[in-house]
Every structure is written in C-alpha cells, then in structure tokens.
N, C-alpha and C positions, 0 to 999 in steps of 0.2 A: 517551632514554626508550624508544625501543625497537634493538631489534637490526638492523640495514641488513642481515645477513648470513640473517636468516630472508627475508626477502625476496626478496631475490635468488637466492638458492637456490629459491627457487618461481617462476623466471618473472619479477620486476619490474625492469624495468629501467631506468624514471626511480623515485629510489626518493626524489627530490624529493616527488612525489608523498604519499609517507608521512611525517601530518604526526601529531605528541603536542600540538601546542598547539592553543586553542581560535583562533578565527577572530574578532575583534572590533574593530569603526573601523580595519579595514583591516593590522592587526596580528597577528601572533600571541603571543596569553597565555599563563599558565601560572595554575594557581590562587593562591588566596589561601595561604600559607603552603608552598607547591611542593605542596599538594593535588594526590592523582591517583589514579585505578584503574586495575584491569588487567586489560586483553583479553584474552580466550585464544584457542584454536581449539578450534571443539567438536569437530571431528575425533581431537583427543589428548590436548586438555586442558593442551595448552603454552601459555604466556604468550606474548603476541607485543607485549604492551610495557604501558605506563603510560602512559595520556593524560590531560589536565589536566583537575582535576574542580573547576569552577567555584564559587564561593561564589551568593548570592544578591544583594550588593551588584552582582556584577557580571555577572551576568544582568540587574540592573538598569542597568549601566552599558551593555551591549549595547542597550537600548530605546534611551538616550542617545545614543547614534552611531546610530541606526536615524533616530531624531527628527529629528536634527540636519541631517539630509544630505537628508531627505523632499521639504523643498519645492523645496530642486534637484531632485531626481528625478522629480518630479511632474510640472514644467516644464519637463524635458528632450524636445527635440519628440522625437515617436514614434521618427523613422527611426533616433536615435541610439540608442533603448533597444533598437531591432532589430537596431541593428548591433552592438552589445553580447554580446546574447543569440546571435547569428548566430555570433561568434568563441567564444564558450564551446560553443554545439554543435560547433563543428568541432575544438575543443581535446578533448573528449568522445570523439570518432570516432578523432581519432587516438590517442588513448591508451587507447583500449577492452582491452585485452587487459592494459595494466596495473590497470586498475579493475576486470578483470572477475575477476582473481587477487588481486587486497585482499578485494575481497569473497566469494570462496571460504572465504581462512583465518580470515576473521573470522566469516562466519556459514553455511560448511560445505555449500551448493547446490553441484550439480553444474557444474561449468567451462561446457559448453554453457547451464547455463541462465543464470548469471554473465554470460556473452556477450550472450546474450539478452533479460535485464537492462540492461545497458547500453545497447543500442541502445532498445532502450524508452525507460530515461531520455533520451538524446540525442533520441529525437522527441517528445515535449515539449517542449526549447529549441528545435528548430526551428520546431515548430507555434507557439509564442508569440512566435518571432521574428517570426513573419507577420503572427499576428494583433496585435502590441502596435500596429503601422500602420490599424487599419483603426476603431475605435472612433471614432464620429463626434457633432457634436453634431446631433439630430432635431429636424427643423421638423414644429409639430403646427398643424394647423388652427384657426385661433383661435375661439374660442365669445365673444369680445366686438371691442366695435368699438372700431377703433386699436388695439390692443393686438398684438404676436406672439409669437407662444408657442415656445418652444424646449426643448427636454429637453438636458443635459451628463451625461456619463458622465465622474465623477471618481473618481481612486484615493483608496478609504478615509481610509490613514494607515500606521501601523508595522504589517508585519502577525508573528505569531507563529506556527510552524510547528512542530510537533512529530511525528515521524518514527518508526515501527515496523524494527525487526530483518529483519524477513523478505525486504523489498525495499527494501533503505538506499539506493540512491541512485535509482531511479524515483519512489518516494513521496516524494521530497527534489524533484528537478526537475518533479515536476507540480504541487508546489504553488509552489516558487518561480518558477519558470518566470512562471507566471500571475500570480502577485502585482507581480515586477518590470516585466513587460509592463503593467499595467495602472497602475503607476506608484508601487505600494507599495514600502517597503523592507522588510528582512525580518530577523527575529529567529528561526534555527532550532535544534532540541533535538533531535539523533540517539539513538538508545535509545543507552544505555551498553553494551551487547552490540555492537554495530556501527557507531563510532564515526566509525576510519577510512575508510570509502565516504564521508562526508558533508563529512570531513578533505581526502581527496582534490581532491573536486568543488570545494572553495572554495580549494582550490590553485591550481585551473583558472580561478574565477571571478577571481581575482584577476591574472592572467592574461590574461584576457579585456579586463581592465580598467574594469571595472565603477568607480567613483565609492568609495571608502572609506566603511563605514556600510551601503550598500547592500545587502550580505549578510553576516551576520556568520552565525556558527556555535558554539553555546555550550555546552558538553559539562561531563559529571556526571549528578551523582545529580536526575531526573527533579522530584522532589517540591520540591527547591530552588529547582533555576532555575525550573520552568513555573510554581511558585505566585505570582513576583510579577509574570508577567506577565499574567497573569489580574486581577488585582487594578491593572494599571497601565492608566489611564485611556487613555494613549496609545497601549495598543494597541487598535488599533479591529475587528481581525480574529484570531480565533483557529481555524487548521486543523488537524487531527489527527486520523489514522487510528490506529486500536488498539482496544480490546477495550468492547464495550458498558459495561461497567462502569466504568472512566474515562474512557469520554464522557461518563457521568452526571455524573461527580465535576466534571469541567469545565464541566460545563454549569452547575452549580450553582454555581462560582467565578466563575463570567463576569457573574452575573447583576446584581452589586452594580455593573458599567460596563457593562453592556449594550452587549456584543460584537455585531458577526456572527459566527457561527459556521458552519463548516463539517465537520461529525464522519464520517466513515467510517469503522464500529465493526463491531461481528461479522455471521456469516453463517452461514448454515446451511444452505447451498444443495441443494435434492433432485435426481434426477436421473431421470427420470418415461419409461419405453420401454414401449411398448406394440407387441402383436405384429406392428402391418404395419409397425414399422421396419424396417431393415437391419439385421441380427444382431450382421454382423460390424463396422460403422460404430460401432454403439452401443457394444459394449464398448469398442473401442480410443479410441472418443471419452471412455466413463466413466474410464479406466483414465488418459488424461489430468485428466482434471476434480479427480480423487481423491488422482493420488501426483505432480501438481508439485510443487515444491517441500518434497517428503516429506512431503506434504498439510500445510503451512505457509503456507498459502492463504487468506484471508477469503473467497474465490471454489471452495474447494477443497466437490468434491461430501463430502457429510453423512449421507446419505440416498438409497440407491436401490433406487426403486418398481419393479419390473417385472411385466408382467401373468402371469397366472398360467401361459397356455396356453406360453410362451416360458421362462416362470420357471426351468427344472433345464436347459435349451440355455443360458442369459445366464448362468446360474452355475458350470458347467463350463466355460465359454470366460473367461469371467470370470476364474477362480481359474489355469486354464492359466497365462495371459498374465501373472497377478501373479505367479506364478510363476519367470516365467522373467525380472524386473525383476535388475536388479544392484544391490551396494551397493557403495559404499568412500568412500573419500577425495574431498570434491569436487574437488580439484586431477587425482584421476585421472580424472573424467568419468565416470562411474557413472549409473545411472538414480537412485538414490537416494542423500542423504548421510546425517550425523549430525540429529540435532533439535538442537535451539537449546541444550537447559538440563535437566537435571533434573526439572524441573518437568512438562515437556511429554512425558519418556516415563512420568513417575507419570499423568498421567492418561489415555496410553493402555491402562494395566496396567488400571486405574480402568475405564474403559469396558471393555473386552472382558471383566473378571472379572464386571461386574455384568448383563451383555449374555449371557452365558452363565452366570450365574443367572438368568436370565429366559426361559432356554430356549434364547437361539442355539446353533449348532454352526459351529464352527471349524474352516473350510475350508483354513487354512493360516496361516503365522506366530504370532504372538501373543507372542511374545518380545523379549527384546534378542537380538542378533547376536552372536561371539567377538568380533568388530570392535571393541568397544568401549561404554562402558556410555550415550553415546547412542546408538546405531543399533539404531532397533528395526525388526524385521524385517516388511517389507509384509504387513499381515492382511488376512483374507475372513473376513467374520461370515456369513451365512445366516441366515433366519428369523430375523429380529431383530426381537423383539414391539417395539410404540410402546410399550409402559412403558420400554423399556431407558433407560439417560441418555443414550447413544450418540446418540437419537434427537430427543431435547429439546436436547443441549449441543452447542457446537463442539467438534471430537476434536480438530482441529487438529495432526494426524499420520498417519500410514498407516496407517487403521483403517478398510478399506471395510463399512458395514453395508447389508447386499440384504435385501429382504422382497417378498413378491409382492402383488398386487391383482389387484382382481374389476374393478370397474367406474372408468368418467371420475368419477363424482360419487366414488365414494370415494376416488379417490386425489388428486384437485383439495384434499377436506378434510382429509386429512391431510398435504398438501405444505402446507396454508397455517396451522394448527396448529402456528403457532412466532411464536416476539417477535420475529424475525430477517425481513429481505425484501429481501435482497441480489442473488442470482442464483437462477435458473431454470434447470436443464436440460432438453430436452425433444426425443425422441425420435418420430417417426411422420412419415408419408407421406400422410395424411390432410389434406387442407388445412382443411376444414370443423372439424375436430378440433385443427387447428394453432391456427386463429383463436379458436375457443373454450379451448382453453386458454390462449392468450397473455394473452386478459381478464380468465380467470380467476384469474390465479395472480397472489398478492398479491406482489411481488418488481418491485424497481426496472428489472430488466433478464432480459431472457430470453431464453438461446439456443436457437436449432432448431437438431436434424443435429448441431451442431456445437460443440467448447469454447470456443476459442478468438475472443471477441469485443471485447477492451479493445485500444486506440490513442490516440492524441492527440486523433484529430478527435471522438472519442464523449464524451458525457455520463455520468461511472462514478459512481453512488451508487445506494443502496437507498432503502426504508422501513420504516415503521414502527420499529422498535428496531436499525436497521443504517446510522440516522444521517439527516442532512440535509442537504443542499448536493448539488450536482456539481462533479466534477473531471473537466478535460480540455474540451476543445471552446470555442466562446467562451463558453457558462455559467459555464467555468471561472473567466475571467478575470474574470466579470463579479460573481462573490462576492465579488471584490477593489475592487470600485466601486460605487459610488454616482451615484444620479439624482438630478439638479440642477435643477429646474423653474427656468427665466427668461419670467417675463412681462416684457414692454416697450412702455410707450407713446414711441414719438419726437416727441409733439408737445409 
C-alpha cells in the first residue's frame, strides 16, 4: 500500500517501520472492505501511499481489545510497565532519524526540527518510564476513632487519544506515555494527514513488547472512529489536542458518559517587549516563537506588542532576520517548510488581505513561494490595528502581526482580550514588571527572555478556551487516575 522505494530513497532504512495497516489487539488491520486513504507529501503533492481507513464497528472493536487486556495491565506491578515504556524509549532513540524522515515527507517540518521532535517524544517515554514506579497509596490522618484512612491512585479505564498533524508523534507519546504508566490502555486516532509517525511508534511499541490490546492505533476518517468512542462508556478518558472548535464538539459528545477529559485546543499567544529588554534577544527569541514549525504551532506567537519608544528598532531587526529565513523541502533542512493543506495558506491570504484593509503595511512576504503552492512565504505585517482578524484568530502560519503600545495597563488588556490562554511571551529586565505581568496575564504558561519552555517534567496546558487538564509532568499521569478513598476499621 505504499512504495518501500519512496522511502528509501529519502533516508529510511528500517522501512519495517512504515506500516499502511491500522494497529489493533496487537495485530495489524486493514479496513472494512480494503478501505483506505492516501497520504501525500505537502512538499509536492506526491502520494506516499494508502493507509487503512477504519470503519466504526472497528474503532469499536479497538475499545474491545483495549477493555479486554485493562485489568492485566492495571495489575501489572509498576516496574514492569516501566520496563515496558523504558525499551520503547530506547527503540525511539535508536531509530530517530528514521522517524524523524517519516515525519518530514508526511507532514513537510524541517529535518532538524523532525529530529527534534523525536527526542521530545522519546522524553516522555522516559519521563513516564520513571514516573509510572512512584504513584503510591497516601495515609491520611484519620478524623474518627479506629478507623484509617488511605487514598489509592487508580488507572481510570480504556483511555482514547486523538492526535494533531503538526507534532504526530510527541502529542502521541505524551498522552500515551502517561496513560500506559498510570495503568490505562489506550485507544489512539492520528489525523489522517500524518498517519505514518503514529504507524511507526506502534511498530516500536510492539516491539517493546507491550501486552496485545495495550496500544492500539486506529486510522481514518476522524468523525467515524472518535464518534464511538465518545459515546462508549468504557472509555473513561478522552485526550486531544487540536482546534478549540472540536474540543467543543467533544466535549459535548462526552457528556451523555461523563468522560475525564483532557482538551489542549487553540492559542493565541502574544509576545509583549518593552523597551529595557534586550533588543537583540527579543527578536531572535519572537522570530522563534512565530516561524517553528512554519508558525504550525498552538504555542506559535499571534500577536506582538512592542513599546512604542523601541517600536521602528524591533521592526527593522525584525523583518531583517525574517528575511533572511530559508524555504524548501523539509528533507532538505530549510528554516521553513510547506503548510499542511490548502486550507492553512487560504487563511493566511485571509488574514494579511484583511490586516491590510485595516490599515497594516507589509514589511515583506505575503505570498506563496515558486516552490510550490503550499509554501507561503515568511510575512511581517506592521501596524496591525486590533480590529484585524489576524489579531482575534489563530493564523497558524507565517504570518507575523507587530503593533506598538504606550503603557503596562494597556498592553496587559489587550494580551488578555482573547478566548485563547495558552502561552505568554514576555520580554523585560525589570523584575518588579516581570512579577506583575506574570499575574497579570490570563495564560496557563508564561515565558520570560525566553521561547523555548515545554519538556516532560512541566505541566503544558492553558485556559480558559485553550482547554483543560495538563500534559506532562505527574499531573500528567494523574488525568489518567483516579482517587480511591479507603476508610478501615480492623476491629
């Protein structure tokens, strides 16, 4: 179902690896009636194969083998789920450079950031290798006589996992990771865009030798398989990161079995410098924040504020450096690749045309590239009024919008003027100014100086409309469990 010869010809060399069938009770499937779609590379628009696109009986049959294998796995003492998790990280590590080349032609990042990628996801199986050992039962002080009181942290149930394009296999191992440490088994849904990263890892996991059931992997069309898992009592946890708007839709599926959920949905993250930053720190910091991942980012800056006195120095240095970004092919390692889809260069035509009916001026890009008709070329908006949509919507591509500010109060109320409260960027040497904005700013996470703040051991989620729960750290694991009060008299 796909070509071994595209592969290999890019770098793969266990091409084992590259799997077309879904992952289910230890098996691999194919659809109902040889059902399948097909991958392409956004970089040319080549097929790179047909993978098997599951019905809904058997999305339901994945719950089945999920169910089935639960209460072993539940009861599997800790060290063995750690040593589990421990050999899929190290299967991870050594095959990173074939993982990080699936995930190029499938969804078009840059090789180094691919790489980069990977060891991310690999620190998540390790960090949960750790942690799935240390979850203990709590002795609480008893409030009656003869009695003692104890709290148990137990693993939910089946849990359901459904996975974004942008980072297919990090947002795959930090929710499974956690789930299987904490004793869940798991049912997961890769976007259909980026199938094969997700294909791979349950290569690996099976590999690893995980228990049949324990992980399965269910691939198609979204709306099929995640509807009956929403709707299936047995699953007791539903995680998934993707777009505020289908977290709604989920949320409201969930409700008739009253889920746990865990949603990490949009972002709209501003990126706030004020004039006793570093000048030069702040740019190369926004210029990260903005075009990883070809601003394909839930974390990717939205919005930034600079103060006025600094304002035409930050936007000259600014547009310099976007400048001098590269494009190509992600297999060639380029500062920038393709977008995902069609979709995502119409609405950055969208914002920039309507951001410049509003008055911006267009410091550079604004186009597609010859490259090819997704590669839109790194933009610099300027003076981008807050009417623009630019400034209310996720662009969620390489679309920087700058605008300047007067004072802390007014740029505190316009960074927090959004249904989004994902990340924070924040700029200044000021510590009094530090501490006061840190409180201020309605955003689950906030970085000073600096981009670069997400790992295994941190707690990653937002608020208000950018979701609930955390991933990573032991909150992580602990969305995946449940507290078990035991009162006992022994007499």
């Amino acid at each position: 179902m796909s070509d071994s010869a595209i592969w290999t010809r890019n770098g793969i060399t266990d091409t084992r690896l590259v799997r077309s069938f879904a992952y289910v009770g230890g098996k691999w499937v194919g659809g109902d009636d040889t059902a399948t779609f097909a991958v392409t590379n956004p970089a040319d628009g080549s097929t790179l194969g047909a993978v098997a696109s599951l019905s809904a009986d058997q999305a339901r049959a994945a719950v089945d083998a999920a169910q089935a294998v639960f209460g072993q796995w539940a009861m599997t003492l800790p060290q063995d789920r750690a040593a589990r998790l421990r050999r899929w990280f190290d299967l991870i590590i050594a095959h990173r450079e074939d993982l990080a080349r699936i995930m190029v032609l499938e969804q078009g990042k840059p090789l180094s950031e691919a790489r980069g990628e990977i060891d991310y996801a690999a620190s998540f199986v390790e960090y949960y290798a750790e942690e799935a050992k240390r979850p203990n039962i709590e002795g609480v002080t008893s409030h009656l006589p003869d009695a003692e009181v104890e709290l148990w942290l137990e693993p939910v149930g089946v849990a359901a996992l459904i996975t974004p394009w942008n980072f297919p296999s990090a947002m795959l191992t930090r929710k499974a990771a956690a789930a299987m440490a904490a004793g869940c088994t798991v049912v997961a849904h890769p976007s259909a865009e980026t199938p094969y990263s997700a294909l791979a890892l349950a290569e690996l996991a099976e590999r690893a030798g995980f228990p049949s059931g324990v992980f399965n992997v269910v691939t198609g069309d979204a709306a099929t398989v995640v509807a009956p898992w929403t709707q299936d009592a047995r699953v007791r946890v539903l995680s998934f990161t993707g777009s505020t708007e289908i977290g709604q839709l989920l949320y409201r599926q969930c409700a008739g079995t009253v889920k746990k959920l865990v949603l990490e949905l949009g972002g709209h993250a501003p990126v706030i410098v004020f004039k006793d930053a570093d000048l030069e720190t702040a740019v190369k910091e926004a210029i990260k924040a903005k075009f990883a991942t070809s601003g394909q980012d839930c974390l990717g800056a939205n919005r930034i504020y600079v103060e006025r006195t600094i304002y035409q120095a930050f936007c000259r240095r600014f547009t310099d450096a976007v400048q001098m970004l590269t494009m190509g092919r992600g297999i060639d390692d380029p500062d920038l690749g393709p977008l995902m889809n069609e979709r995502a260069v119409r609405k950055q035509e969208e914002h920039v045309a309507d951001a410049l009916a509003h008055g911006a001026t267009l410091a550079c890009g604004g186009k597609c590239d010859a490259l090819g008709p997704l590669f839109y070329q790194a933009t610099v908006l300027t003076d981008v009024s807050d009417a623009a949509a630019i400034m209310r919507d996720e662009t969620f591509g390489p679309v920087a919008a700058i605008t300047p500010f007067d004072t802390e109060e007014e740029v505190v109320a316009r960074a927090n003027a959004t249904e989004y409260g994902l990340i924070a960027y924040l700029h200044s040497h000021d510590p009094r100014r530090i501490y006061r904005m840190t409180r201020a700013l309605q955003f689950g996470m906030v970085a000073v100086n600096r981009t670069k703040v997400t790992g295994a051991p941190i707690p990653f989620g937002g608020v208000k409309q950018s979701g609930l729960g955390r991933e990573g750290a032991r909150r992580g694991m602990e969305e995946f469990m449940e507290i078990k009060y035991v009162c006992r008299d022994w007499a």
